[in-house]
C-alpha positions as CSV (number, residue, x, y, z in Angstrom):
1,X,0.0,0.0,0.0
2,X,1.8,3.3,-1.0
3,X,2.4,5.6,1.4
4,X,2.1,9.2,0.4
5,X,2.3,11.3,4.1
6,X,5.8,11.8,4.2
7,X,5.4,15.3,5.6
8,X,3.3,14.6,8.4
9,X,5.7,11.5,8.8
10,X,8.3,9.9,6.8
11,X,8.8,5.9,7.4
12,X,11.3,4.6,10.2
13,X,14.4,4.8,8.4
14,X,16.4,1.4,7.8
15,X,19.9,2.8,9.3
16,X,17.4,4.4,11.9
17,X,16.1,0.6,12.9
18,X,19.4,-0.8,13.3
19,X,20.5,2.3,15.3
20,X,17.8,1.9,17.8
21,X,18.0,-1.8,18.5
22,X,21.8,-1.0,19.1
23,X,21.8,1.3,20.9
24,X,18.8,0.1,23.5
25,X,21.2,-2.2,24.5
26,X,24.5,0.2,25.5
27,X,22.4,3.5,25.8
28,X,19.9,3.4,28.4
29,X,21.7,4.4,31.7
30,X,21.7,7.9,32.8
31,X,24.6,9.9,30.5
32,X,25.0,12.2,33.6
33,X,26.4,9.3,36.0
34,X,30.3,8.5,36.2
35,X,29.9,4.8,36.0
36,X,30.5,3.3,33.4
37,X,27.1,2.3,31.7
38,X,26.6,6.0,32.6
39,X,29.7,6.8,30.3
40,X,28.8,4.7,27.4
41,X,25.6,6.5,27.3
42,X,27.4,10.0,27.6
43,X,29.6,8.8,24.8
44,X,26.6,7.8,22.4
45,X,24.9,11.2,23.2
46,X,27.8,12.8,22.7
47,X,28.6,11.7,19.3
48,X,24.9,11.7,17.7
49,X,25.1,15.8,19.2
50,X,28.3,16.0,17.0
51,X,26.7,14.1,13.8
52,X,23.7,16.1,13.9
53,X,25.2,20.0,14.3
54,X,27.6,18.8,10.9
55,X,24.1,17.9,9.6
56,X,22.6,21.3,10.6
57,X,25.8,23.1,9.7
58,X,26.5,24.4,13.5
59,X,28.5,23.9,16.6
60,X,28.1,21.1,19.0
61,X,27.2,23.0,21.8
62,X,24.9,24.8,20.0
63,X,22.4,22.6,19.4
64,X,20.3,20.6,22.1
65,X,17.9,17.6,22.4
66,X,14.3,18.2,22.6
67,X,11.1,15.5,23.2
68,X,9.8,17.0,19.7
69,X,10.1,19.1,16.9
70,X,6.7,21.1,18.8
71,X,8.8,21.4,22.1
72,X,11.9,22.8,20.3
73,X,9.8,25.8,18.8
74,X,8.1,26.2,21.9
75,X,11.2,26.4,23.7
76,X,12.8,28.1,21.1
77,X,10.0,30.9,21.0
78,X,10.0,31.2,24.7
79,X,13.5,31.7,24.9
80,X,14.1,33.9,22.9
81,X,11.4,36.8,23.3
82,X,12.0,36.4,27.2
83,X,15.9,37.5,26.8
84,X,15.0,40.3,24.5
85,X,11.8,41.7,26.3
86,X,14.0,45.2,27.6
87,X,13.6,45.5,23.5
88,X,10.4,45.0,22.7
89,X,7.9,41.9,22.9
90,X,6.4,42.1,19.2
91,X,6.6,38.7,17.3
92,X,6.8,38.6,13.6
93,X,5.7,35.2,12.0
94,X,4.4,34.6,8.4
95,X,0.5,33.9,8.0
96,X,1.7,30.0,6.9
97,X,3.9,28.8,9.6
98,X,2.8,25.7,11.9
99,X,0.3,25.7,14.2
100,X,3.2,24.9,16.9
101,X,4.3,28.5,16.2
102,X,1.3,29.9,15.9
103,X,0.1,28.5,19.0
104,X,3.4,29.8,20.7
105,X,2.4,33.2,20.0
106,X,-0.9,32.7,20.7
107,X,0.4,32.4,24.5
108,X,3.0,35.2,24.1
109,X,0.1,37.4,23.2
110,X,-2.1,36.4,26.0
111,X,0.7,37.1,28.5
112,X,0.8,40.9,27.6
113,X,3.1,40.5,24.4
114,X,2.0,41.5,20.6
115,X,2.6,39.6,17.5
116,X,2.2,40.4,13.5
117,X,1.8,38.3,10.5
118,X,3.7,38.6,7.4
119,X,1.4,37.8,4.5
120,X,2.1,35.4,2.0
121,X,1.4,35.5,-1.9
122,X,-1.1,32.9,-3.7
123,X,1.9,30.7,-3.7
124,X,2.2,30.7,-0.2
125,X,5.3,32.5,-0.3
126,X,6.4,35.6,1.9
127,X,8.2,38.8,0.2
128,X,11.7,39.0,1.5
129,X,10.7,43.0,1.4
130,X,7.8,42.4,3.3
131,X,9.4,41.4,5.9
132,X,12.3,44.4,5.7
133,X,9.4,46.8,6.2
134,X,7.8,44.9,8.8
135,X,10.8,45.3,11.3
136,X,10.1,47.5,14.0
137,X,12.0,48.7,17.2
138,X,10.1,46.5,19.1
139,X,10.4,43.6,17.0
140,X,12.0,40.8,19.5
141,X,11.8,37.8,17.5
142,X,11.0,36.4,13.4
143,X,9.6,33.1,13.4
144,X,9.7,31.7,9.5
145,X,9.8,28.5,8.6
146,X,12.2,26.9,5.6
147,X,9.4,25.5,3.8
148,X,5.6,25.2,4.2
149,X,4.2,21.9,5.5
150,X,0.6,21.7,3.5
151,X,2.2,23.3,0.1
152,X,5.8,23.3,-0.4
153,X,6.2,26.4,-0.7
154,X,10.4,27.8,0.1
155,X,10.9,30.4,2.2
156,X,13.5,33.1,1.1
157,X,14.9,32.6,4.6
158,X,18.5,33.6,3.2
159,X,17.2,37.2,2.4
160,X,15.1,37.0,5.3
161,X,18.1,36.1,7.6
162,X,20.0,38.9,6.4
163,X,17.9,41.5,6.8
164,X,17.0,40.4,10.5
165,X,20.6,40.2,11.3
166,X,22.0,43.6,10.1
167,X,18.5,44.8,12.0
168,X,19.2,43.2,15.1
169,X,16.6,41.0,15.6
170,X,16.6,37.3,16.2
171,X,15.3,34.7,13.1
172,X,14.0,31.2,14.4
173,X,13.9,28.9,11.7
174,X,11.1,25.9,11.6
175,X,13.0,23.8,9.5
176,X,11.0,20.5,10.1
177,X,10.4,20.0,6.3
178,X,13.3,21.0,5.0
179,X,16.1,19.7,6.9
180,X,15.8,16.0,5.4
181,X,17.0,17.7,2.3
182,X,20.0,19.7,3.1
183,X,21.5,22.4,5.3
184,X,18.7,26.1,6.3
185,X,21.4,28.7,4.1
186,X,21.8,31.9,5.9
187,X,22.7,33.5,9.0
188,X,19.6,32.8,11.1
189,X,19.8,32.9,15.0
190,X,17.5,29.9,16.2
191,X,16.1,27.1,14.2
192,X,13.8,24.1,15.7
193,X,13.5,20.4,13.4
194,X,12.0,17.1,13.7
195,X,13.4,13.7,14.0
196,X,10.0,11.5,12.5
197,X,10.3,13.7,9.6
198,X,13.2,12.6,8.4
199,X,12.8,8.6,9.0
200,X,13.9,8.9,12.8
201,X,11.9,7.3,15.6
202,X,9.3,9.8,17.3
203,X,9.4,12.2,19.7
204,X,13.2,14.0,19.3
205,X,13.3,16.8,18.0
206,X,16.5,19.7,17.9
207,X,16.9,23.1,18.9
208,X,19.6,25.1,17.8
209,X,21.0,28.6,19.3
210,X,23.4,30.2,17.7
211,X,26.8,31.6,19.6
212,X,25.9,35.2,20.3
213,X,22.0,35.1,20.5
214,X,20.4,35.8,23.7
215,X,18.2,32.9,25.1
216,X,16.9,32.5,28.4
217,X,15.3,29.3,29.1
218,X,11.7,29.6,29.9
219,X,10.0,26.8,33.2
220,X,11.9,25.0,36.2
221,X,16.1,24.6,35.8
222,X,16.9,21.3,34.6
223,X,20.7,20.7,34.5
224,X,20.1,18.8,31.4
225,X,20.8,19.6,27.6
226,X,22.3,23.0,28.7
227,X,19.4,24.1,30.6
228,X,17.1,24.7,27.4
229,X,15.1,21.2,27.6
230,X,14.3,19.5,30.5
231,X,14.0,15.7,31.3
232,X,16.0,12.2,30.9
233,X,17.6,12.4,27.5
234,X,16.4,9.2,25.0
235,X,19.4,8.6,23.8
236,X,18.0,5.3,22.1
237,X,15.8,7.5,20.1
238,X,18.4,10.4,19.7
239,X,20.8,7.9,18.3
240,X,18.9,6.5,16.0
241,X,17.2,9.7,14.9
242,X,20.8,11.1,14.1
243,X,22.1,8.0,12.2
244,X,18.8,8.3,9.7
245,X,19.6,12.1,9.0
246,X,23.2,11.2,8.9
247,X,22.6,8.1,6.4
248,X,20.6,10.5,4.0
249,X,23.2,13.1,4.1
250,X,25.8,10.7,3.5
251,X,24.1,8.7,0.5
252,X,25.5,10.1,-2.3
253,X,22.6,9.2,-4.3
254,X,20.2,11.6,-1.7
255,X,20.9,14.4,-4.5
256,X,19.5,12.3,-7.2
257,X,16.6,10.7,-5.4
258,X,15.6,14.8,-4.7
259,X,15.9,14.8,-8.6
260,X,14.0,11.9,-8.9
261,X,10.7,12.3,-6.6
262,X,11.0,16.1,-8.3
263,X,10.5,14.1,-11.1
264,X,7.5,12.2,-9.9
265,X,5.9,15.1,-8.4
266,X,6.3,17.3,-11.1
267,X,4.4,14.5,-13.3
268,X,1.9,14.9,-10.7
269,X,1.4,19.0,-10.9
270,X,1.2,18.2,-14.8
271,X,-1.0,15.0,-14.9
272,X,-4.1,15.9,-12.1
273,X,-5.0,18.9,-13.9
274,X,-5.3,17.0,-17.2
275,X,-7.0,14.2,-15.9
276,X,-9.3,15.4,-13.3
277,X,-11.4,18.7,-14.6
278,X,-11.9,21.8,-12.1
279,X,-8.5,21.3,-10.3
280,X,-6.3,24.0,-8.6
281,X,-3.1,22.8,-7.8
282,X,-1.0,25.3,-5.2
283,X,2.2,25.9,-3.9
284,X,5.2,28.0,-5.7
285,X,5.8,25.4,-9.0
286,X,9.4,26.2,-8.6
287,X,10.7,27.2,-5.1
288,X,9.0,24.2,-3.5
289,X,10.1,21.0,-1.5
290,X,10.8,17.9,-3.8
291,X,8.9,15.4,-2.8
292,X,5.0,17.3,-1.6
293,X,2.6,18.7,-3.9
294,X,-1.1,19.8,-3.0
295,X,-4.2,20.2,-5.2
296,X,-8.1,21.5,-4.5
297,X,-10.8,19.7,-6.1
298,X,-14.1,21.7,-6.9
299,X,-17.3,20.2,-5.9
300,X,-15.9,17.0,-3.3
301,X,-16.1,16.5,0.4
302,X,-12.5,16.4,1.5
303,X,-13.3,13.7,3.8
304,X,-14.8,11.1,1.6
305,X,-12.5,11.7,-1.1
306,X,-9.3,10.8,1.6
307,X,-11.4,7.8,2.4
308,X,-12.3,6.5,-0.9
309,X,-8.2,6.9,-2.1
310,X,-7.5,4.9,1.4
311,X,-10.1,2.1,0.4
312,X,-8.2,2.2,-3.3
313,X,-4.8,2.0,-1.3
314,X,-3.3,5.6,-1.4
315,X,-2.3,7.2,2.2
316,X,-2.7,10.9,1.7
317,X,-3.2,14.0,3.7
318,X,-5.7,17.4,3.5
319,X,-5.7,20.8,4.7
320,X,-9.6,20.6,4.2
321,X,-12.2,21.7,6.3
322,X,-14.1,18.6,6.0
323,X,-11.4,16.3,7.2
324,X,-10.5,18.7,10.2
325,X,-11.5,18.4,13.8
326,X,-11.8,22.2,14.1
327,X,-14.2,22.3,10.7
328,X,-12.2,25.0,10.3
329,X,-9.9,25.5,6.4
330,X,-6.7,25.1,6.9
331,X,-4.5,28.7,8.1
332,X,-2.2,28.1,5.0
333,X,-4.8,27.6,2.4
334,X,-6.6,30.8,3.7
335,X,-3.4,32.9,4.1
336,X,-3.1,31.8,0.0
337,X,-6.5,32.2,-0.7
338,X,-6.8,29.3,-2.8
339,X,-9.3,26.9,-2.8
340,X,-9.8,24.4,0.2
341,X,-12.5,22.0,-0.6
342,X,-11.6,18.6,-2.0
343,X,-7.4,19.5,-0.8
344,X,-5.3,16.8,-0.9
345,X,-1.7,16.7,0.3
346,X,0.7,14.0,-1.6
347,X,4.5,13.5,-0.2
348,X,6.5,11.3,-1.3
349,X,8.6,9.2,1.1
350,X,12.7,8.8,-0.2
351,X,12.2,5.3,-2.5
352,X,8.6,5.9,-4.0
353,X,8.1,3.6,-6.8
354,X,7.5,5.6,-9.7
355,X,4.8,2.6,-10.5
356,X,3.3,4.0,-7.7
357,X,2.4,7.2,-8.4
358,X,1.8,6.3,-11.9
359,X,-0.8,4.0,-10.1
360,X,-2.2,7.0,-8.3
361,X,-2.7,8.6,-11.3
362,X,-4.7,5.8,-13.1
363,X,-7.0,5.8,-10.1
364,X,-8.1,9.5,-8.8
365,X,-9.8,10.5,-11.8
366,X,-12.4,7.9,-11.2
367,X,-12.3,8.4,-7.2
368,X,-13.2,12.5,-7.6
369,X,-15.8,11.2,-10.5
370,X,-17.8,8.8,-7.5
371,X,-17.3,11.8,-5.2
372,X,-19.2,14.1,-7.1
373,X,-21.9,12.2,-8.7
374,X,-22.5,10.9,-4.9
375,X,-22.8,14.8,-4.1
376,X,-25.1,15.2,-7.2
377,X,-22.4,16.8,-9.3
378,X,-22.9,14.7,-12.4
379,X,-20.8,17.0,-14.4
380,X,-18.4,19.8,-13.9
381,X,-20.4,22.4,-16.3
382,X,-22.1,23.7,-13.3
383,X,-25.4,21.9,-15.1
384,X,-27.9,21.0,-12.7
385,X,-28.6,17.1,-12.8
386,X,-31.4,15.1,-14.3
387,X,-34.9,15.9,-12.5
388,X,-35.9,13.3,-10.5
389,X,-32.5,11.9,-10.1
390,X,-31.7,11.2,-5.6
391,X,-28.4,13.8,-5.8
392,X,-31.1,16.6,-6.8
393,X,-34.0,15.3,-4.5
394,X,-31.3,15.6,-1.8
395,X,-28.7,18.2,-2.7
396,X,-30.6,20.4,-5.3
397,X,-30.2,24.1,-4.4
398,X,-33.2,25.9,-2.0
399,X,-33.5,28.9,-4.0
400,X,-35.8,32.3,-3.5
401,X,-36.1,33.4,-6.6
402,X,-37.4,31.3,-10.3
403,X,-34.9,30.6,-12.7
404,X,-34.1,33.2,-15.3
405,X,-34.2,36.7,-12.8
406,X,-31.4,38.4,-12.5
407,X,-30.9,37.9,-8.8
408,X,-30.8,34.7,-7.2
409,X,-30.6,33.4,-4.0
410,X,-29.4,30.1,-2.8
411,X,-29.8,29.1,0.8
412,X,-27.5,26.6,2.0
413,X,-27.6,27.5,5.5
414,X,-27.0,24.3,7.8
415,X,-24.9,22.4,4.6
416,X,-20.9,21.9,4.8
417,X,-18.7,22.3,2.0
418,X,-18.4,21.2,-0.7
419,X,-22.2,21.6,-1.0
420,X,-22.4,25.9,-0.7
421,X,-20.0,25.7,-3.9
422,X,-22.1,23.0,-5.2
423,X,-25.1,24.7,-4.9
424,X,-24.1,28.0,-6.6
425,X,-22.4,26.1,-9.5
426,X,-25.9,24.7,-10.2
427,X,-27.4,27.8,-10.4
428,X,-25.4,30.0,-11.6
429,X,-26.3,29.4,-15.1
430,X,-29.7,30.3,-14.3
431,X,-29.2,34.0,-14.5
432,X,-28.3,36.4,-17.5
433,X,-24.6,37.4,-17.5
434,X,-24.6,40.8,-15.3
435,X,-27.2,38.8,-13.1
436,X,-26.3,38.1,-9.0
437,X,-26.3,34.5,-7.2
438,X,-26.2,35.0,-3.1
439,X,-25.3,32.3,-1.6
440,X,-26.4,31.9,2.3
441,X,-24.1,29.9,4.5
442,X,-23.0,29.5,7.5
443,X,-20.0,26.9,6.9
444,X,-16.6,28.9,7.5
445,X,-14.9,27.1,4.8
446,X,-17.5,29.2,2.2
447,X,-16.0,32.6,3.3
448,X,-13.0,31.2,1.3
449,X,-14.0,28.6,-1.1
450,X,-16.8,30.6,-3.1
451,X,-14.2,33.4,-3.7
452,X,-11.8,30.7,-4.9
453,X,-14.3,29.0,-7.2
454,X,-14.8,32.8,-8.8
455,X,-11.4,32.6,-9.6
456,X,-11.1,29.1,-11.1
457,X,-14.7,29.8,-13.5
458,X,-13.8,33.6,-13.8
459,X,-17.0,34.9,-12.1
460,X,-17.1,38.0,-10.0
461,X,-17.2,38.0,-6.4
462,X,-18.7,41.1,-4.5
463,X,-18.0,40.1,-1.5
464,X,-20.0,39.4,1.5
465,X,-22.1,40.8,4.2
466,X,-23.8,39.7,7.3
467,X,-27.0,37.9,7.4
468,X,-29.5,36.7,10.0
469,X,-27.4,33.1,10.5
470,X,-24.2,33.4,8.2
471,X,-23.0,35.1,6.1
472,X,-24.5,35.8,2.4
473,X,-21.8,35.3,-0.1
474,X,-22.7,37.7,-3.7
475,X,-21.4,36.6,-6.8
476,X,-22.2,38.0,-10.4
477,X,-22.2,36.5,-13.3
478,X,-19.6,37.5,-16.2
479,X,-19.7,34.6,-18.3
């Protein structure tokens, strides 16, 4: 069964494997002890810090152990805008970073502190100049990650770096995606990273501060890992996390296998639109990861589409609404303000079969094509389907107005997307060109996918204003 989720987590590593059952063996005494189980484990700990900083491209006492890749950006965050509050205690993040820095600032904010985001193109991608004129006196700390999780997208953290540093202020780096692929370039201050992304074991993750940056460890002392991250090092899991990332820097064939799943993902960006009509693939088609790639697909519930590709054998992700918890679009998709219904996230773990994704080509077409005729989208010509047929008994739009007027409305209050977007594709040919379609809804993910499907079927969006339960979403008709 092909697994496709490498950026939420990459599979356990084959060096990584070998390094763990090892090392369970000679590293699980206390490193801090003077006996000598104690000394072997020092010794193991010692070594995997020195493998990893050549890895990261920093000094060995520079870089610390964390329980994850969330705790080092916690830590990291704290740290840092607690040393530098005499300066200020603003924190400058991009509208696309992950939620464990946005949740760090959401704290930092609620403890008397102020943050600003740095908005990113349709790409996903922030303006190295944006972020020059963003810097303020009070500015204590940039958070911006190497490259986006949901899309790809590369940071210009080089510019970005450089402008921070001749400014004064501090640059933490989230390089949890990037780092399997090679060295963060530039002259940042702080940067956090993930073990389980790389093919290491879960929960290690690595903070690194730079000689010269002020950092004052937030919580209880802990004589441990330099003060910065408290509790019993698992040096097991730290050795074996380090040996993975070590392995795939040392391969010499890691640049060509970048090349390669380039390769395959770039077939990807080409084939899905060809194949599968009404299809919005994001993220920057050149400054991007190598292995991830993320398209929107009009007209399907995100959540039965990820279910119907695991059924056919494909593990993917989504930034969707309708696979979230929160029923909330995902930040990044919103910060873009690109389509979110029907998202799904492909990465490609190092050794994909290109059979594979050739594979996963043959079968999505058909899997969005059961998606939306289940949701009573027979077609994607926005024609409404065949009276009497059970998708428009059950789906067909509630409308108060006859078709043919010029202004339509289409209530859809209660309904969660895809069906608002489904609704006013089914309608919209209804009225002249010039003519209006509101749409009533009171699913979040509307507010940003019925702006995004003007865009893909070049319709005009008004914009929206408030109504009794809602919102009431107007959209005229140019074509």
């Amino acid at each position: 069964m092909p697994y496709f989720d490498a950026a939420s987590s990459a599979p356990l590593h084959p060096v990584a494997r070998e390094a763990l059952l090892a090392s369970l063996d000679e590293g699980w005494a206390d490193p801090a002890r003077l006996y000598r189980e104690g000394r072997r484990g020092r010794l193991l700990l010692d070594a995997a810090r020195e493998a990893a900083a050549e890895a990261v491209g920093c000094r060995p006492d520079e870089l610390v152990f964390t329980p994850s890749g969330t705790q080092a950006v916690h830590l990291g965050v704290a740290g840092a805008l607690a040393a530098r509050r005499r300066v200020g205690r603003r924190l400058l993040h991009s509208a696309v970073e992950h939620s464990c820095v946005l949740h760090a600032a959401e704290v930092h904010e609620a403890a008397g502190g102020t943050r600003a985001e740095l908005a990113v193109d349709r790409t996903g991608r922030v303006a190295a100049g944006d972020v020059a004129a963003a810097l303020t006196p009070d500015t204590a700390l940039v958070a911006l990650q190497s490259a986006n999780h949901e899309v790809g997208t590369e940071q210009p953290v080089e510019e970005a770096a450089g402008l921070c540093r001749e400014s004064g202020v501090p640059l933490l780096v989230d390089a949890a995606q990037s780092l399997p692929w090679g060295p963060v370039p530039g002259d940042w201050s702080l940067l956090a990273a993930s073990a389980h992304k790389w093919g290491g074991p879960p929960g290690v993750g690595l903070l690194v501060v730079r000689k010269g940056t002020r950092f004052a460890p937030q919580g209880p002392a802990d004589e441990r890992e330099s003060g910065r991250s408290p509790g019993f090092e698992n040096i097991p899991a730290i050795v074996a996390s380090v040996a993975s990332l070590r392995a795939l820097r040392a391969d010499a064939g890691t640049a060509t296998e970048a090349a390669r799943l380039r390769q395959l993902v770039n077939r990807i960006r080409t084939r899905v639109p060809a194949l599968v009509p009404e299809v919005e693939v994001v993220g920057d088609p050149v400054h991007r990861l190598p292995h991830l790639v993320t398209f929107s697909c009009l007209y399907v519930d995100g959540e039965t589409l990820l279910h119907e590709l695991d059924r056919a054998g494909f593990s993917v992700s989504s930034g969707s609404s309708c696979t979230s918890s929160t029923l909330a679009p995902s930040h990044v998709l919103r910060a873009m303000g690109v389509l979110s219904e029907g998202n799904v996230r492909v990465s490609l773990p190092y050794g994909t079969k290109e059979a594979d994704v050739d594979r996963f080509l043959e079968v999505l077409p058909g899997v969005v094509r059961s998606v939306r005729e289940r949701l009573g989208v027979p077609s994607v010509t926005a024609e409404a389907p065949e009276a009497g047929s059970a998708a428009e008994a059950d789906e067909a739009p509630r409308t108060a107005a006859g078709a043919g007027s010029e202004d339509l409305v289409v209530d859809s209050l209660g309904r969660r997307c895809p069906i608002p977007v489904i609704e006013l594709a089914k309608v919209i040919g209804k009225v002249p060109v010039g003519g209006t379609v509101t749409v009533l809804s009171d699913d979040e993910a509307a507010r940003q996918d019925i702006p995004a499907w003007c865009t893909m079927r070049e319709q005009e969006y008004l914009g929206e204003r408030a109504a009794e339960r809602g919102a009431a979403y107007v959209v005229r008709r140019r074509v």
